[in-house]
C-alpha positions as a Markdown table, in Angstrom:
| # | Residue | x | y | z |
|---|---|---|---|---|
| 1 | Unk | -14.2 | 56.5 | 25.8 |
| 2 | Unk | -14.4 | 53.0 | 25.8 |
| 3 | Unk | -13.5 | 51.6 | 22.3 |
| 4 | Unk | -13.2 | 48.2 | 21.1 |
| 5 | Unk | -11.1 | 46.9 | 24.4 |
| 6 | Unk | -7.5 | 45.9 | 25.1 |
| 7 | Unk | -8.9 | 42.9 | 22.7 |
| 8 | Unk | -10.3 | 44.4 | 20.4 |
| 9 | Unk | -13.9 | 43.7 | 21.3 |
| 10 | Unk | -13.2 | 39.8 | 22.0 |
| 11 | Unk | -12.3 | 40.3 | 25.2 |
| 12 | Unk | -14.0 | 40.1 | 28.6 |
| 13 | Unk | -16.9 | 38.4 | 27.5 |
| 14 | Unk | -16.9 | 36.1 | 30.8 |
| 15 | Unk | -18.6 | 32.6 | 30.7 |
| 16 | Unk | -19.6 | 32.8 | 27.1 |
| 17 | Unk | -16.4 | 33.9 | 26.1 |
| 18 | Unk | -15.0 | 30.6 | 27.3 |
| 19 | Unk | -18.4 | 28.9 | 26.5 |
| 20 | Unk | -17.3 | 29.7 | 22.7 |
| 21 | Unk | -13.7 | 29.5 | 23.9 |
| 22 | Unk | -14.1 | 25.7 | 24.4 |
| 23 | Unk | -16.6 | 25.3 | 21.2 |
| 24 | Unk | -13.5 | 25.8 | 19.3 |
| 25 | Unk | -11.0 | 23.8 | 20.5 |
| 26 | Unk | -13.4 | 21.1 | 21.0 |
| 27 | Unk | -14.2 | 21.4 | 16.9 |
| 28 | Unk | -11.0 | 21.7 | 16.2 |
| 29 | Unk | -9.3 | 19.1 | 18.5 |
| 30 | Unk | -12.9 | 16.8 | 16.4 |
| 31 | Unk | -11.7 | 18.1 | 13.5 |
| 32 | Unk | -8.0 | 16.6 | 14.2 |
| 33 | Unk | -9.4 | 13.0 | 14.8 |
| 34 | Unk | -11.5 | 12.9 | 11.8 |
| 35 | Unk | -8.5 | 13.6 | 9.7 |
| 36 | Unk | -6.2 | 11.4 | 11.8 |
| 37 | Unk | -8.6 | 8.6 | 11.4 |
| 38 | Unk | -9.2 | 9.1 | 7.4 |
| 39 | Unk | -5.1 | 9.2 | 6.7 |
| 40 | Unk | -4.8 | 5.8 | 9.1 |
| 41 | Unk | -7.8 | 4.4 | 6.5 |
| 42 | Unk | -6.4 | 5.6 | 3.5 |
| 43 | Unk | -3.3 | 4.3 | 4.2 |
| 44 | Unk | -4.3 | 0.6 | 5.2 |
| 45 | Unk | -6.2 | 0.9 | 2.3 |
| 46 | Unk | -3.8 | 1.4 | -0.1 |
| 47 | Unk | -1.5 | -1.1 | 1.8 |
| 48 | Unk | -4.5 | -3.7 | 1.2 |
| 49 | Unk | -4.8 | -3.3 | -2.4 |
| 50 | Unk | -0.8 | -3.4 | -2.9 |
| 51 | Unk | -1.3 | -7.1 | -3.3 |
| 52 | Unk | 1.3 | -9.5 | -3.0 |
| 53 | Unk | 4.6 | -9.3 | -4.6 |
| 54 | Unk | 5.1 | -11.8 | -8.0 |
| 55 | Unk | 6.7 | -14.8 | -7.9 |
| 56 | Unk | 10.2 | -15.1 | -8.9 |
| 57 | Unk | 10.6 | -17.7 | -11.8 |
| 58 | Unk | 13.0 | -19.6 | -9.3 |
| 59 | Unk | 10.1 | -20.0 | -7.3 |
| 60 | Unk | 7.7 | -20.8 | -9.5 |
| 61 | Unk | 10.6 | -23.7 | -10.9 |
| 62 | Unk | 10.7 | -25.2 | -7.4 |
| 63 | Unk | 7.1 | -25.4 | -6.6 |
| 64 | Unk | 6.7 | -26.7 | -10.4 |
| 65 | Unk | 9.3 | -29.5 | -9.2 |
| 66 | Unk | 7.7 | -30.3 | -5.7 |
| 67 | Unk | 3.8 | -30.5 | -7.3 |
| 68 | Unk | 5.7 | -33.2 | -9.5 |
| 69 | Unk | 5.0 | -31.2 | -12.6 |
| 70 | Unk | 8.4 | -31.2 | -14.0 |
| 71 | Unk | 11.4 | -33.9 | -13.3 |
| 72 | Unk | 14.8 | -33.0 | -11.3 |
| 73 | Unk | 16.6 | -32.8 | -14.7 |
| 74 | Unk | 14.5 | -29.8 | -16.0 |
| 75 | Unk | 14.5 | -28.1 | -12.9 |
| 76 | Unk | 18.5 | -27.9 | -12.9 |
| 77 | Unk | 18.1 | -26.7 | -16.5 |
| 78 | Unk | 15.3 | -24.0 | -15.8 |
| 79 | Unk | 17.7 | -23.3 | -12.7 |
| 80 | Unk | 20.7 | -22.9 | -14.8 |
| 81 | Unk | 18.9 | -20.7 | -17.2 |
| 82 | Unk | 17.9 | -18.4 | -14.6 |
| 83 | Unk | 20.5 | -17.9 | -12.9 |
| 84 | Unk | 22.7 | -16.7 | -15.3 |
């Protein structure tokens, strides 16, 4: 009586065993990078597209002030007004 095996008919099946043996792993170990490498792309990706953050209105004053745009006088005023 020789049945399906102590493996239930996957068993013993010598050099093509491990032949398809390593044909998995090797898909699946692929299968690993390729997803590896798509969630490192995606997520540089969205890092890239988060943009800079906006200015702060402080900022904005003091750059306003050095480009000669607007005197010392109104910058202490837009300063006071925003920092309140």
């Amino acid at each position: 009586m020789r049945g399906w095996g102590q493996m239930g008919g996957w068993g013993g099946g010598g050099w093509l065993g491990a032949l398809v043996g390593l044909t998995l792993l090797a898909g699946l170990l692929a299968l690993l990078a390729v997803g590896a490498i798509w969630l490192a792309r995606r997520t540089r990706a969205r890092a890239a597209t988060a943009g800079p953050a906006q200015p702060q209105p402080l900022d904005l004053a003091r750059r306003r002030l050095a480009s000669g745009e607007i005197t010392v006088a109104e910058f202490e005023g837009l300063r006071e007004r925003l920092e309140r």
